[in-house]
N, C-alpha and C positions, 0 to 999 in steps of 0.2 A: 492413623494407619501408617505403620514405617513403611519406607520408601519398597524395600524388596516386596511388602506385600502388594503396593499397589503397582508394582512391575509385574509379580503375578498376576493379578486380578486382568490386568492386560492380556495376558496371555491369554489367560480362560476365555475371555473375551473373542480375543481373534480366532480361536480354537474354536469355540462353538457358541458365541454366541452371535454369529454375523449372518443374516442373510443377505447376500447382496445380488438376488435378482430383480427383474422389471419394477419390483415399486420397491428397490433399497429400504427395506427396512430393516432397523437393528433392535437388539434388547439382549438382556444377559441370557447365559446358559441354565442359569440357576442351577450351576455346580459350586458358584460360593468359591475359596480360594483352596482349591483342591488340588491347582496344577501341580506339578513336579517344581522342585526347583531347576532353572535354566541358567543360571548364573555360568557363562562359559560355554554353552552353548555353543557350536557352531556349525558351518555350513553341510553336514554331512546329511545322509538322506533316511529318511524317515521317523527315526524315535521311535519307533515301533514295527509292529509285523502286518500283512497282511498282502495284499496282489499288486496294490498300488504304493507309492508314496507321495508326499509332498511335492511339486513343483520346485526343479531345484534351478539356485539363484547362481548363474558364474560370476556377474558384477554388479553391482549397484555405489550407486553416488548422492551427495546429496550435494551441492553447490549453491553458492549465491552467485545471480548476475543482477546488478541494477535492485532495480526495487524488487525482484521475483527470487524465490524458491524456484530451483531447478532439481528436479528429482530425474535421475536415470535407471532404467531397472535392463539388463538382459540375464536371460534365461538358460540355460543348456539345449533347450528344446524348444519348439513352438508354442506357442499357447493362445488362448482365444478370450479373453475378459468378458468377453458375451459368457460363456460355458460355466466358470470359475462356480456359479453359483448351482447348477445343474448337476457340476461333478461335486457338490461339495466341500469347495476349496477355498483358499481365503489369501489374497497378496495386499498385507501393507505395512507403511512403512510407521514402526512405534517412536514416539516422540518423545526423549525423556529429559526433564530438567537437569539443566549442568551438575547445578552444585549440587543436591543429593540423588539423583538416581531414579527419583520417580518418573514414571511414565504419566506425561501431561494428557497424553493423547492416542490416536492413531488415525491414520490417513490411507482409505482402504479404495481398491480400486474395484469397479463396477463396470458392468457390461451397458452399451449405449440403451438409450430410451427409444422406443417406439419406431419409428422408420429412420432414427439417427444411425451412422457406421463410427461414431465416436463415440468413445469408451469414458467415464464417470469417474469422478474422486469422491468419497466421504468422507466426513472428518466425523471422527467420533472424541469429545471430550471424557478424562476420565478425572475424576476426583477421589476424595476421601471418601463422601458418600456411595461413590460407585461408577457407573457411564452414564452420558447423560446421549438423549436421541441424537445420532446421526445427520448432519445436515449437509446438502450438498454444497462444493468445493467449484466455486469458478476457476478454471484451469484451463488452458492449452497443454492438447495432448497431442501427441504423435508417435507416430512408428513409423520406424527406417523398414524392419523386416518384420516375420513373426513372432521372432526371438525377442524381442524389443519394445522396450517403449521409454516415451520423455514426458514429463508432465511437468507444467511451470506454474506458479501461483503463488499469490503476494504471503506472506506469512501472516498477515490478518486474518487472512481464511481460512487458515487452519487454527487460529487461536491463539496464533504467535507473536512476538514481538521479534525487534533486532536487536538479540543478543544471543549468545552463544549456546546452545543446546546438544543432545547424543540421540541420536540415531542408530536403530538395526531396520533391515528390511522380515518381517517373517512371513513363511508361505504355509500354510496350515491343508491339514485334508483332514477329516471329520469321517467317524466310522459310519458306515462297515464299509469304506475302501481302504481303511488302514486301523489297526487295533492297539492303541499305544501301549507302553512295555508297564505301564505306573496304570494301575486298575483305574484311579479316580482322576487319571486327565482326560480333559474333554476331545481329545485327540491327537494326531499327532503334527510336526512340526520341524520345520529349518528356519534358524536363526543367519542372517549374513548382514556384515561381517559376526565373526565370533563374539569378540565385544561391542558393545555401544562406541559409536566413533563420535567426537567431541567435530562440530562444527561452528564457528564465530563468526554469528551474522551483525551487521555492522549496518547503522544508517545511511545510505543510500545518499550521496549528493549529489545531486545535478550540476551538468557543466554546461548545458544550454539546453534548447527547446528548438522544436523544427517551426518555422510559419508554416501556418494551411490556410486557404479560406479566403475570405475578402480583407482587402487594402487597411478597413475603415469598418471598426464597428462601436457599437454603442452599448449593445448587451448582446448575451446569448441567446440561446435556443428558448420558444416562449413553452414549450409542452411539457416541462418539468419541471420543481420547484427547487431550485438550485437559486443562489446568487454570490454574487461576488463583493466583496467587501474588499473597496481599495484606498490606498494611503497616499499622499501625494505631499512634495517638499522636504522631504530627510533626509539625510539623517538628520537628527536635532535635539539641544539640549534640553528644552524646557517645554512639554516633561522630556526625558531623558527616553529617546527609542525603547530601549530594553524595557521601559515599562509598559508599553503598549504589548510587546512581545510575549510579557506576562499576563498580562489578562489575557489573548488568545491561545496559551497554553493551557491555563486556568477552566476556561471554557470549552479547551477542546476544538477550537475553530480555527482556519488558515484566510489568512489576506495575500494581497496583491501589495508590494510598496513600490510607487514609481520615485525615482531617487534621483538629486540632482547633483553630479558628477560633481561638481566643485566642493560638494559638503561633506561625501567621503574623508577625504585627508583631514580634513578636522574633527569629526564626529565618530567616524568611527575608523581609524587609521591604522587598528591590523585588522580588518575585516572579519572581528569575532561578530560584531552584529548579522551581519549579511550571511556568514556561515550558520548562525544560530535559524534566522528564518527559515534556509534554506535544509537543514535539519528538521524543523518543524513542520515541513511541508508549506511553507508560504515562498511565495515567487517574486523575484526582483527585476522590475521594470527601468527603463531607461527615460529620463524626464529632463534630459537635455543640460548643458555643462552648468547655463547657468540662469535658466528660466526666462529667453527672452519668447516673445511674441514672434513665434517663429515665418510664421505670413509676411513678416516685415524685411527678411531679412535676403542675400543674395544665397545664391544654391551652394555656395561654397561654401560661406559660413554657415548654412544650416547642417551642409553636411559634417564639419569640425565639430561641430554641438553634439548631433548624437555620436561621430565618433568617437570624441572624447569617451563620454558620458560610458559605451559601452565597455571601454578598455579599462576605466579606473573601474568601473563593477568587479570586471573580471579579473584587474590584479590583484583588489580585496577578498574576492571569495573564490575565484576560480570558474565564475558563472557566465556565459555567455546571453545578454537578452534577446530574448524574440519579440519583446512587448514595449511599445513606447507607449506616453502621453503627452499631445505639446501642451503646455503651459495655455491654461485660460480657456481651452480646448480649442485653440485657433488653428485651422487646418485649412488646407485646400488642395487640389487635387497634384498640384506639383510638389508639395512637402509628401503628402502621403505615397503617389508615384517613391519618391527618392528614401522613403523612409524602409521602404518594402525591398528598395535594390538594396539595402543594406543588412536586409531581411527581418526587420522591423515590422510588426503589427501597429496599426497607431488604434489606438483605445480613446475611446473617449466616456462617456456615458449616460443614464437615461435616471438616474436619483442623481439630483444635489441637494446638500443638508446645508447647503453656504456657510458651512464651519468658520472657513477664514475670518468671517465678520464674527466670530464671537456673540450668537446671540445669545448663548444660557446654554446649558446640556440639556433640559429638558425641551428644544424649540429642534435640538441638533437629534437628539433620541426621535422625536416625532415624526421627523423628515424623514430618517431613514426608514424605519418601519411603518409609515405610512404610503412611501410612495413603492414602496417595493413588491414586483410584482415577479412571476415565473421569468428566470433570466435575467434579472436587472443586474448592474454595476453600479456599486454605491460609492460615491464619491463622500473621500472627508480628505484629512490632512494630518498628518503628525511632524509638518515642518514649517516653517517658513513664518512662525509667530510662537506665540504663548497656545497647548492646544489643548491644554488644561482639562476644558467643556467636553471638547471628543475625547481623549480617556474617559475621563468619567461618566460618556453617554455610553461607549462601547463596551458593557456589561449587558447592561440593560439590552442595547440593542439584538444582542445574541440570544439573550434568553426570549426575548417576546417573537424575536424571527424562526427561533427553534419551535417555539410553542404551538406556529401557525406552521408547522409542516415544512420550512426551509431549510435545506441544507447548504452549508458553505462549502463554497471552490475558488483555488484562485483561477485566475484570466482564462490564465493556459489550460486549465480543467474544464471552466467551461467553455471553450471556443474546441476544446476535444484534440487539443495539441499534443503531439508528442514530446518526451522530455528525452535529454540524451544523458545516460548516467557513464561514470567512469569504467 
């Protein structure tokens, strides 16, 4: 289907194929691609005749902040997104691919549920084949006035990635409160702005993470099936970081890497590795300058360890950590105390695969996905030896943990931290 037809098909769509009252349901018009051509379109009111028109738009926006889509809509007028569906009417915003034109999608606003005063996003995908159902849109929303509303939400949940897309917002009204001027459109319609405006969403990188919580933990939350997969000793040559970084891209799964500040400058010295994670979604911990047994040491030197530790992260990537690990897991309550003034989480954990000793990849595969339960932190290594066995176990290990219902998070995801982006 070339691109203008399935920019039409959209439209029909929004024109009359939307209900979006109390159980949001959508499905086509079964007017087929009958619309008008809209190419140029823009903000003026109605497209047709009748007592009513469209709901007309004075601005809308579309923005990135952080990892979030930020959509802005005001109005000329009041309006009530509860009603939208009672009168008829239809506000959302069409999704179209950069390079050709077609519309991916649309992201249509709905009146709250049941004794809720907040108002609903759907995403409705569109294809070749046609739309496919409607599903709801995890969002914060708000309103300053009547006039008004903001809605924020990751671009996953509309079906997006981060890269650059075109956007219109369209407000539709559906006869007999407007009769369109074209016999066979499903009704009539405001486009704003006039064209499709070009937006360039871009990978999100975090520049630190907030501490929450306790001092000192071992895993997360035990009532969901989440875990955390963490690397300890890198950066490091043999195997080569970037290959570990590959299988969990491959996979589709994020780690934790705790990293030791001295191995930076040598390993990875313009901090493309640490920026690569940190695009991937995986998180960089602080594992002290140069892995001593930190219980042993005076408070001044412990404190030079992790500061070091944290300033070379952050000249290589720009990242600030909230997350340590001491070495060996040696802790006590005056390191942890001084780790936290520093604003340091100190991690330790509840699976060890004893990588380090090399006992075979199948003995290090076992460990993990044996001992792993709701909430765990899996301990392995990608530095400080030959880690050969963990590459090679951590395929495996993702697919038998995906199998059994787990999902991967790093540290900071599961301890429910927040992240601070640019």
């Amino acid at each position: 289907m070339p691109a203008i037809r399935l920019r039409l098909a959209a439209l029909v769509l929004a024109l009359g194929g939307l209900v979006l009252g109390s159980g949001a349901t959508f499905g086509s018009s079964g007017n087929g691609l009958g619309a008008a051509n809209t190419r140029g379109a823009g903000p003026r009111p109605g497209a047709g005749t009748g007592p009513e028109r469209p709901l007309q738009i004075k601005s809308a926006s579309l923005t990135q902040d952080g990892q979030d889509i930020v959509w802005r809509l005001e109005l000329t007028g009041p309006f009530s997104p509860g009603a939208l569906a009672h009168d008829r009417r239809s506000l959302c915003l069409l999704i179209e691919r950069a390079g050709t034109g077609s519309v991916a999608g649309e992201v249509c606003l709905a009146g709250p549920k049941g004794s809720s005063s907040v108002p609903r996003l759907f995403y409705m995908p569109i294809t070749r084949q046609g739309a496919s159902p409607g599903r709801l849109v995890t969002a914060s929303i708000g309103r300053s006035s009547n006039r008004e509303l903001s809605a924020r939400f990751l671009p996953s949940a509309a079906g997006l990635s981060y890269q650059p897309l075109r956007w219109q917002v369209i407000s539709t009204l559906r006869p007999p409160g407007c009769v369109p001027l074209v016999p066979d459109r499903a009704g009539c319609y405001t486009l704003y702005p006039a064209r499709p405006t070009l937006v360039s969403l871009s990978t999100p990188l975090p520049t630190g993470c907030v501490p929450a919580g306790p001092a000192l933990v071992f895993n997360g939350p035990r009532n969901q099936r989440m875990v955390a997969l963490t690397f300890d000793d890198g950066p490091w040559p043999s195997p080569p970081t970037s290959q570990f970084l590959d299988v969990l891209e491959r996979y589709h799964a994020v780690a934790t890497f705790f990293e030791i500040g001295s191995e930076i400058g040598p390993y990875d010295p313009g901090g493309g590795l640490e920026r690569r994670m940190l695009a991937d979604g995986d998180m960089i911990g602080n594992h002290t300058w140069t892995h001593p047994d930190m219980t042993r040491l005076d408070s001044s030197t412990q404190r030079s360890q992790l500061e070091q530790t944290s300033a070379a992260i952050k000249a290589a990537s720009g990242f600030t950590p909230c997350l340590w690990r001491p070495p060996y897991g040696a802790q006590n309550s005056g390191v942890v105390g001084l780790a936290r003034s520093l604003g340091l989480i100190t991690v330790n954990w509840d699976v060890d695969t004893v990588d380090w000793s090399t006992p075979g990849t199948s003995t290090i595969y076992q460990r993990a996905v044996d001992g792993a339960r709701p909430g765990s932190i899996i301990l392995q290594h990608f530095g400080g030896g030959p880690r050969y066995q963990t590459l090679a176990a951590l395929p495996q290990e993702i697919s038998t943990l995906r199998r059994r219902g787990y999902r991967f998070m790093t540290v900071a995801e599961l301890l429910g931290l927040r992240l601070i982006y640019k």
